[in-house]
N, C-alpha and C positions, 0 to 999 in steps of 0.2 A: 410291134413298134419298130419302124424302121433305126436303123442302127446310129446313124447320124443323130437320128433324136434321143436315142440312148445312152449316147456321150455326153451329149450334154446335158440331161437330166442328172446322171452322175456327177459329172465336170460342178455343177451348178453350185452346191456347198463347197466345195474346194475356194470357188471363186468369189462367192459374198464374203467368208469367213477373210479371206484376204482381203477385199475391201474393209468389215467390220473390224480386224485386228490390226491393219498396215495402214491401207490406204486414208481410212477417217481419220485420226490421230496424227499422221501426218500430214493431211491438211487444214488439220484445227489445229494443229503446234503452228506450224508454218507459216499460217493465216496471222494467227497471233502476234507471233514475234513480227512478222512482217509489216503489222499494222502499227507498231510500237514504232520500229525504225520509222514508216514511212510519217507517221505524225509529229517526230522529232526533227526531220528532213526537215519537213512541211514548215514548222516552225523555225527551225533554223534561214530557210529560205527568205522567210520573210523577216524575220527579226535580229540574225544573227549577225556578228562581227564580220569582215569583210573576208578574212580566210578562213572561217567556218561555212561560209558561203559558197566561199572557192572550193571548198572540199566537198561540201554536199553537192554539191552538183556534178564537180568528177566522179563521185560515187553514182548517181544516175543515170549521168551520160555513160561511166562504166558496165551499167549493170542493164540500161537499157538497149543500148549498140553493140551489146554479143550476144549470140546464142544461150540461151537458159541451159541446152546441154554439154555446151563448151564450158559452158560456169561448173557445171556439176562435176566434169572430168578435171577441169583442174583444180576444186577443190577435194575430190575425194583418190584422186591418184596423182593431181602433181605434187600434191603440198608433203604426204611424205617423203620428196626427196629436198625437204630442209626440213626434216624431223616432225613437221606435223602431221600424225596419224590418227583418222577418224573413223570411227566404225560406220557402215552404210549409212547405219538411219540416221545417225548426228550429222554424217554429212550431207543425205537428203535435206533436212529440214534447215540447214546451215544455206543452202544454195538456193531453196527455195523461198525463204525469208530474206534473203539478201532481193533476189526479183522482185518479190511482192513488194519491199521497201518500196524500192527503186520507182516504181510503175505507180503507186498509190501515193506516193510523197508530191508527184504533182497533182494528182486527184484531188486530194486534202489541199494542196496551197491555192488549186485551182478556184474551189467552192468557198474558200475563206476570203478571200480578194472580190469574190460576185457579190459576196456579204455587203448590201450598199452601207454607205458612211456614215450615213445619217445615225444608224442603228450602234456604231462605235462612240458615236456621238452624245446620243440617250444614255448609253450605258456610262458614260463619262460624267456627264450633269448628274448623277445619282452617286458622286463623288466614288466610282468604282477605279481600282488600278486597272494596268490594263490586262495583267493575268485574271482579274477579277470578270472584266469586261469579255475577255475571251472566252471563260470557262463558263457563265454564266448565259452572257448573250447570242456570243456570235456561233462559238459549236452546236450550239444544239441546232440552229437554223442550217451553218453548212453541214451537219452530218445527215440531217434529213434530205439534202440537193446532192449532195455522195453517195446516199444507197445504193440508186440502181449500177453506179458505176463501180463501189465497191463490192456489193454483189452477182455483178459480173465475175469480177473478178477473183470470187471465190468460187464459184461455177469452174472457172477458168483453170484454175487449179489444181480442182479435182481430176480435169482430165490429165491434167500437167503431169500428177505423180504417176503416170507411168514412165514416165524418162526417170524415175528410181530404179525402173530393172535395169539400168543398167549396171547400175552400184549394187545389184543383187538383193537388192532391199524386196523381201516377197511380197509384192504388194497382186492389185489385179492380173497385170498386163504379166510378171514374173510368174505369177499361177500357172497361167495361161501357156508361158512357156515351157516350162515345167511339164505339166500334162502333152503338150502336141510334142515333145520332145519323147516320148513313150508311146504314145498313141500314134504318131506318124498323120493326124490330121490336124495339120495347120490353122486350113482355112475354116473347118468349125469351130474351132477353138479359138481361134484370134475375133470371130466373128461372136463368140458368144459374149468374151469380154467385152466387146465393144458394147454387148448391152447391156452389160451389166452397167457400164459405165453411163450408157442414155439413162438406165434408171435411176441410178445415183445423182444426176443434173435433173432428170425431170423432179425429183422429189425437191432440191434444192431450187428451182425454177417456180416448182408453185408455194414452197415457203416465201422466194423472193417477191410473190405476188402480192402475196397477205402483207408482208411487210411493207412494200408500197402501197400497200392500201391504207394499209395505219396511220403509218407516219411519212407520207410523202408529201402530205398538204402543209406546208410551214407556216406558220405567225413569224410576224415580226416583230423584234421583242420592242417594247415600250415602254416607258417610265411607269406607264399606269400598272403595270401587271408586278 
């Protein structure tokens, strides 16, 4: 067996076990909280008081006009110096839910607003409020017209949490350095991560398939249903 392939035959568990215990959790935490802000954005966007509007949006315009790694270094090394100190992974998943917010709040306001009127309408004459009307009619229609672009975006993420080595958080891409940091080969190393990280998207890529297959074809809700 040539040597090259023997590293990474070795290397190989080092590197899933760091995707399965770092890398997944941190972006099914991140995902998470990220999808909570970005649906309150969403809402607020559209519903909200005039300076909760003003605020959600400087938060977007914040979060979506820097660097995802300029966000992460200054929340995981400038904020202790006014006292707030975070361990790697809380401030991993702190930087990466603040993006994902940001990025999907207009996704979400985007596919609620495509929502034709008519259907706010229906749901009104069935004497619904309009949380009523929302929860019942309109999401389920825009969250089926949001999958492919919120599953992008989880896709997207995944490869994301490699800017966690920076914060030392051992995820894939930290493995990886870790190991060519001892072995003195880089370029199999950084090479192997990377596919580890294609196989992590491609599995996530044909879950994304199935799921637009299911539920990508929407009804539009109507009095009669």
């Amino acid at each position: 067996m040539p040597a090259w392939l023997h590293l990474m035959a070795q290397s190989l568990w080092p590197l899933l076990y760091a995707g399965l215990v770092f890398t997944v959790p941190l972006t099914l935490a991140s995902f998470a909280t990220g999808m909570v802000l970005a649906f309150g954005a969403a809402l607020v966007r559209l519903f909200g008081q005039r300076w909760a509007v003003a605020a959600v949006r400087f938060y977007i315009w914040l979060f979506r006009g820097s660097p995802l790694l300029v966000q992460l270094f200054v929340i995981f090394y400038g904020l202790p110096n006014v006292g707030i100190v975070l361990d790697p992974l809380t401030a991993a998943i702190i930087g990466f839910s603040l993006n994902v917010g940001a990025y999907n709040a207009e996704v979400i306001r985007g596919v609620i607003e495509s929502i034709p009127r008519g259907q706010w309408e229906a749901a009104y004459s069935m004497n619904m409020t309009r949380a009523q009307a929302l929860r019942r009619a309109i999401l389920p229609q825009a969250l089926r017209v949001a999958l492919p672009a919120l599953s992008n975006s989880f896709i997207s993420l995944v490869k994301d949490t490699s800017l966690a080595a920076v914060l030392t958080v051992p995820e894939i891409f930290q493995a990886a350095q870790r190991i060519a940091a001892v072995t003195y080969e880089p370029l199999i190393l950084y090479t192997e991560a990377a596919l580890v990280y294609m196989v992590f998207s491609s599995v996530l890529s044909q879950a994304q398939g199935r799921l637009e297959a299911r539920y990508g074809r929407h009804a539009l809700f109507s009095p009669g249903r």
